[in-house]
KEVOKOL-306033 format. One record per residue (C-alpha): residue number from 1; y, x, z; residue in three letters. Coordinates in steps of 0.1 Angstrom, whole numbers. Each point is the difference from the previous one (the first is absolute). Example, Ala and Ser with C-alpha at 12.3 -4.5 7.8 and 13.67 -1.06 7.14 Angstrom:
<kedo n="1" c2="-45" c1="123" c3="78" res="ALA"/>
<kedo n="2" c2="34" c1="14" c3="-7" res="SER"/>
# end
This chain:
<kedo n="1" c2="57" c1="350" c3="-733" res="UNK"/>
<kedo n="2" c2="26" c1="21" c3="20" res="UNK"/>
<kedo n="3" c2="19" c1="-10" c3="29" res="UNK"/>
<kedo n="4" c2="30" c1="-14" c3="-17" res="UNK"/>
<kedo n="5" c2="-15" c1="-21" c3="-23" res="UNK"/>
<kedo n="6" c2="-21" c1="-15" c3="29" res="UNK"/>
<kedo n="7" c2="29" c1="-6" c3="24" res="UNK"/>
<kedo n="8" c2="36" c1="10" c3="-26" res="UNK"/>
<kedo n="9" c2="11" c1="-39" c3="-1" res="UNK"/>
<kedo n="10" c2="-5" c1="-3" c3="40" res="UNK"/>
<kedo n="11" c2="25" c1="32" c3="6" res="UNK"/>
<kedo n="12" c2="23" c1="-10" c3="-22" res="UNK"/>
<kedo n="13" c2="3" c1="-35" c3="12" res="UNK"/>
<kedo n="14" c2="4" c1="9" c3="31" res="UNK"/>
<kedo n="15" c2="26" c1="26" c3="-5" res="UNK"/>
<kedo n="16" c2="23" c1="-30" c3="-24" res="UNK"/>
<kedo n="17" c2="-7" c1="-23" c3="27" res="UNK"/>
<kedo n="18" c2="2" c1="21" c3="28" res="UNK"/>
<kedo n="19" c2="38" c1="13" c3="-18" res="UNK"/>
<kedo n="20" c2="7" c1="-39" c3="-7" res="UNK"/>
<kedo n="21" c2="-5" c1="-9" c3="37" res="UNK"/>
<kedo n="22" c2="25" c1="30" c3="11" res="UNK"/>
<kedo n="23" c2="25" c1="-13" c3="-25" res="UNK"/>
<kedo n="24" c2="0" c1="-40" c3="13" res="UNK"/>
<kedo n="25" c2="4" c1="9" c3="33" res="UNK"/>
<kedo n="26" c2="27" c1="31" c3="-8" res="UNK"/>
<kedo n="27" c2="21" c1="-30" c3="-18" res="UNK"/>
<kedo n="28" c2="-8" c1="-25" c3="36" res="UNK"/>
<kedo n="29" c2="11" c1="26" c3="20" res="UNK"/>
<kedo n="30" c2="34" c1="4" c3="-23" res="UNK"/>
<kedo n="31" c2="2" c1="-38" c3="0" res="UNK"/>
<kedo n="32" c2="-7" c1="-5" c3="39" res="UNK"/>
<kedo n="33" c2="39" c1="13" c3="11" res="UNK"/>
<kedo n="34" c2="14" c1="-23" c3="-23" res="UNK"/>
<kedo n="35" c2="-15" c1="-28" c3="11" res="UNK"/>
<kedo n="36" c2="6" c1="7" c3="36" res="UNK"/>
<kedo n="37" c2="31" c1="-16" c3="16" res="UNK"/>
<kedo n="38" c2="9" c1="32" c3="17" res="UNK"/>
<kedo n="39" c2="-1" c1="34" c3="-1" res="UNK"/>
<kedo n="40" c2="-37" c1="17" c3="6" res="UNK"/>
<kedo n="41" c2="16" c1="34" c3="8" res="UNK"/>
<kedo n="42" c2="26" c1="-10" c3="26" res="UNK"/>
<kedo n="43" c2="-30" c1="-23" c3="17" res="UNK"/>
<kedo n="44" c2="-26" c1="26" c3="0" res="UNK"/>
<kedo n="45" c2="20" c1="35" c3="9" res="UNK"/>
<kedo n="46" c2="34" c1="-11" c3="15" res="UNK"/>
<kedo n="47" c2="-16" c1="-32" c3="23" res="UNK"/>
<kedo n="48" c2="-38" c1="14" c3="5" res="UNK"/>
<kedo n="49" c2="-15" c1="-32" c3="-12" res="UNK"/>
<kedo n="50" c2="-36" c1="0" c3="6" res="UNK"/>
<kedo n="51" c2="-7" c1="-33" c3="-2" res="UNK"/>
<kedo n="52" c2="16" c1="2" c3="-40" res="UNK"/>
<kedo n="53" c2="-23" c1="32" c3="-5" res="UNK"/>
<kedo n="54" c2="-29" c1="-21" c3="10" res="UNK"/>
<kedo n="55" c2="2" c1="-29" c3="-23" res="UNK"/>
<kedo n="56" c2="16" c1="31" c3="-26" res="UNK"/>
<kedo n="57" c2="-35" c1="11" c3="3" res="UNK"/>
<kedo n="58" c2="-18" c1="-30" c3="-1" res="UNK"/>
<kedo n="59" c2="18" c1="-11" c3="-30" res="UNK"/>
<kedo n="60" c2="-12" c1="34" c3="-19" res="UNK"/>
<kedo n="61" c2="-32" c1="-4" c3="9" res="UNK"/>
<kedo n="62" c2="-7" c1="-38" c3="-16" res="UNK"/>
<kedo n="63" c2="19" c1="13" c3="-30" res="UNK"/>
<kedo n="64" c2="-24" c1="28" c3="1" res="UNK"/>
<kedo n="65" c2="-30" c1="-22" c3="5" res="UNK"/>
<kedo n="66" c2="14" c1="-23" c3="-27" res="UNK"/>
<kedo n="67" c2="7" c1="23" c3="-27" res="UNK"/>
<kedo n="68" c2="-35" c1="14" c3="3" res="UNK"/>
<kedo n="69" c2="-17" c1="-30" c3="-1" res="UNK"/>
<kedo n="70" c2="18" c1="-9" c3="-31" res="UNK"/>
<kedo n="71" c2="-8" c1="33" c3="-16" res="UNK"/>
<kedo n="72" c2="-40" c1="-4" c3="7" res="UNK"/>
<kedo n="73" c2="4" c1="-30" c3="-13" res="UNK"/>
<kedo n="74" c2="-11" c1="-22" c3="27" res="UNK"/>
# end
């Protein structure tokens, strides 16, 4: 047996899932200005928010964490 038979389903699962994962959070991080009450570019650049780029971050990182654990199934 070659390569790809041995290990063709494991690549190409992870490259759907993998492109899956980058599409759900692409459409959360359209979604997440929306559902903000104000604006994340004023906040960010014009007011020098860190505290807002903090829980920015941590919110892209539990979506991160989630997504992937729903694509590995767990």
């Amino acid at each position: 047996m070659d390569w790809w038979q041995l290990h063709g389903h494991q690549v190409t699962s992870t490259v759907v899932f993998s492109v899956l994962g980058m599409v759900l959070f692409g459409i959360f991080f359209a979604i997440l200005p929306k559902l903000l009450p104000f604006s994340l570019k004023k906040e960010m650049e014009d007011d020098q928010n860190t505290a807002l780029g903090i829980v920015l971050g941590s919110i892209v990182i539990a979506m991160a964490i989630i997504i992937a654990a729903a694509v590995m199934g767990d």
